[in-house]
C-alpha positions, 0 to 999 in steps of 0.5 A: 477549485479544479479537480486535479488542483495540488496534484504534480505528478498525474499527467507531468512529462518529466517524471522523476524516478526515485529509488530510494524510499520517499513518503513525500512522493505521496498525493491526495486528491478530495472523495467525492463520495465521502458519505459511502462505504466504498473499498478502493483496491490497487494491485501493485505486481511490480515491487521490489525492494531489499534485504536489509541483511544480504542487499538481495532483491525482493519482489512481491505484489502488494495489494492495498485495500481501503475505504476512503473517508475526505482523501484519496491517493491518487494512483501515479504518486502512489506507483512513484511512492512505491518504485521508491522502495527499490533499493530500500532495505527492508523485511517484508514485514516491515515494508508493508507496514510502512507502506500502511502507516504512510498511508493512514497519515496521509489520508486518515481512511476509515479502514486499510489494509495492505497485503504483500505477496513476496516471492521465494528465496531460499525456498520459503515466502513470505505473505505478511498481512496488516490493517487498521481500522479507524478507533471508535468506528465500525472499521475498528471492529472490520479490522479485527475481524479481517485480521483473524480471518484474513487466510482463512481460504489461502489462494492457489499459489501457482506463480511462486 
């Protein structure tokens, strides 16, 4: 079987750009790896999306983290999945937490988390943070405890 075998998007010329929310944009590919505990990070410093109420645009970093256990995203479907929310209407809190759920159905990891840093308007941002660790598993617990310490050293904020 070949490595890229499945995946349609990594290395197509014709690249369609979605702007409209589509989980079916997602793709997998095997973890070579999946005996080892290993954290897998993606820095995304270009999403926006829209307010559900005024149709304004959002912008923010989001920054998935996770550990992988069968499959992986790969990187160019996950870039699509994410343009995808351009001119979705959504609150940050609910954005990050689809993109988590997304995630976790497509590839069963052991352990994610998704954090977005979204820029001001009106005078206030907004950072939600969510994760989910695999039940019955020591990611069950990693979860938790990330979850109730995931501010605990709030970085210096000089781009917002």
């Amino acid at each position: 079987m070949r490595e890229n075998e499945g995946l349609t998007k990594l290395g197509s010329q014709g690249t369609e750009y979605k702007t409209e929310y589509d989980s079916s944009l997602l793709e997998t590919f095997d973890n070579k790896h999946p005996d080892n505990d290993y954290f897998v990070k993606f820095n995304c410093p270009e999403f926006t999306s829209l307010c559900p109420i005024t149709g304004q645009p959002d912008f923010a970093t989001i920054t998935i983290s996770y550990v992988p256990q069968q499959k992986m995203v790969e990187s160019k479907s996950l870039k699509l999945y994410l343009f995808s929310f351009r001119n979705h209407g959504d609150f940050h809190e609910d954005c990050v937490n689809i993109i988590m759920k997304d995630l976790i159905k497509l590839m069963d990891p052991k352990y994610i988390e998704v954090w977005g840093k979204f820029l001001p308007r009106g005078g206030i941002s907004i950072d939600p943070y969510c994760n989910y660790g695999k039940p019955g598993t020591k990611w069950e617990d990693v979860a938790w405890e990330r979850m109730t310490k995931h501010d605990m050293f709030p970085e210096k904020v000089d781009n917002r």
